[in-house]
N, C-alpha and C positions, 0 to 999 in steps of 0.2 A: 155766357160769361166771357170778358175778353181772357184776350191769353197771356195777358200780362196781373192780372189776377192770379190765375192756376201756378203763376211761375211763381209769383210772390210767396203764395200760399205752400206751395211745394218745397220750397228753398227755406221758408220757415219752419216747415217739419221737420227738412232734413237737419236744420241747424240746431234744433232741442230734440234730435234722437236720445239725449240720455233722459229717458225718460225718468217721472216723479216713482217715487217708492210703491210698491206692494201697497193695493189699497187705497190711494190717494187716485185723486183725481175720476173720470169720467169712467171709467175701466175702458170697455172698448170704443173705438172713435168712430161713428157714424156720418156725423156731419160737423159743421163748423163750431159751433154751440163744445161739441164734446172736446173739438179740438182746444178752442182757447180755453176752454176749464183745463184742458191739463196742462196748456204752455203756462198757464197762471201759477196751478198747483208745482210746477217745476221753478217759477218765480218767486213762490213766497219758501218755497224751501232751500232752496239759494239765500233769500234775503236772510232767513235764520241763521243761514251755515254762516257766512258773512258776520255777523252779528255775535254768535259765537266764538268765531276765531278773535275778531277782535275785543272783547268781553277778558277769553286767556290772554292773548297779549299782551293788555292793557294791566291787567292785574297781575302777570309775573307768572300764573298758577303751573305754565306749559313751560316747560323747555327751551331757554335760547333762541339764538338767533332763527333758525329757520322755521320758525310762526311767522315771526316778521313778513319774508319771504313768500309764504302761504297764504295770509293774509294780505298783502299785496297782488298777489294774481287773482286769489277770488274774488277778491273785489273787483279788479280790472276787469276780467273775465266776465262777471255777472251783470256789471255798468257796460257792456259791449254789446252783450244777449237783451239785454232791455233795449239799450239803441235799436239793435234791430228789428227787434219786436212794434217797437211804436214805430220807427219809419214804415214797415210794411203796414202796419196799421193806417197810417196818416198818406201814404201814395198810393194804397189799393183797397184795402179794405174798406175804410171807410167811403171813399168818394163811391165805391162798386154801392156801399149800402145807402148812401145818400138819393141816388140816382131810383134804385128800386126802392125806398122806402122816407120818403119826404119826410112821413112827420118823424124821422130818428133827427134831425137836422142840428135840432138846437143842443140831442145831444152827444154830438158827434162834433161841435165843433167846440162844445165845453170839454170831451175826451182830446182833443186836439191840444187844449190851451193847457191841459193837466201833462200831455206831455213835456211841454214846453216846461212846467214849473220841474217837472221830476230832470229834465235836464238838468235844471240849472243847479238841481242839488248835486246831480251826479257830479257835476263837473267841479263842485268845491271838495266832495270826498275826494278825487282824481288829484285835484291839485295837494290835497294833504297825502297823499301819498306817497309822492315824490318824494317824501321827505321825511317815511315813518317813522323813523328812529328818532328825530326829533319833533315829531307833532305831538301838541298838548293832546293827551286824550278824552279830557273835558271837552273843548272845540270836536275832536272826532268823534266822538260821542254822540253829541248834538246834533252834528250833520248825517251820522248812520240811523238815527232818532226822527229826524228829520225826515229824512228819504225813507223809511219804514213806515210814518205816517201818512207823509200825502201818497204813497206807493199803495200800501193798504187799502186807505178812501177809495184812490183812482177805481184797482182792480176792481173794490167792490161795484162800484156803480158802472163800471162797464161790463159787467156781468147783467147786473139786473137791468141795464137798456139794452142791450146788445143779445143776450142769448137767443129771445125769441124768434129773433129774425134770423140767426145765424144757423138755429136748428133745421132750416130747409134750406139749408146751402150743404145736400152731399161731400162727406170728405173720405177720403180723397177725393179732390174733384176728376171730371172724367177728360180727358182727352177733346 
């Protein structure tokens, strides 16, 4: 495996140390397979928390301004850990699995183009955010609705083409 892999892969563990809750996810991590089950399970638990903060906000139910505030950064924050997620997906991961495993091709480059769509959602929540205090929450809604559904799809189906292969790529990788 090159070494520009082992780094991706390393630098992405270190970036979702806070690992998913008691119970969730892969328990201990073996190989690849174990690892993106639980950067996933750390992703859809983020997308909930997200989802939730804005749910209180929108409806008043929480306290004042500093939701606002909170809901602003998680969101940031969790649109930031996805970015990085799919670009080491899309400059190491994948082309490493393309090279050892041809027939994943067609779907590694439909995982590539779902990146691209969950971008472009990110990037309309991003721009409502700028602006929380006055964005319609019907429109934010939508686009947090939005981006929890093709987000959802994506993970699912890059689970079911991807784990097989991923299960005999040892993680940590070694040296």
């Amino acid at each position: 495996m090159s070494e520009s892999f082992h780094q991706a892969i390393s630098e992405e563990s270190r970036a979702g140390e806070e690992s998913p809750a008691a119970g969730d996810g892969p328990g201990e991590v073996a190989n690849l397979a174990d690892k993106l089950l639980e950067v996933h399970t750390w992703l859809r638990a983020q997308l909930q928390q997200v989802r939730a903060e804005a749910d209180a906000y929108f409806t008043g139910r929480e306290p004042g301004v500093p939701l606002g505030l909170q809901l602003r950064q998680h969101c940031l924050a969790f649109c930031q850990a996805l970015e990085f997620h799919h670009t080491g997906e899309d400059g190491q991961v994948f082309p490493f699995l393309a090279d050892r495993h041809p027939h994943l091709r067609g779907a590694l480059d439909r995982l590539s183009e779902e990146h691209r769509t969950v971008e472009g959602v990110q990037r309309e929540l991003v721009a409502l955010l700028a602006d929380l205090g006055t964005a319609d929450p019907g429109r934010f809604r939508a686009e947090l609705d939005r981006l929890s559904a093709e987000l959802t799809a994506h993970l699912d189906y890059e689970e079911e083409s991807l784990l097989p292969a991923l299960a005999g790529i040892p993680f940590p990788p070694a040296p």
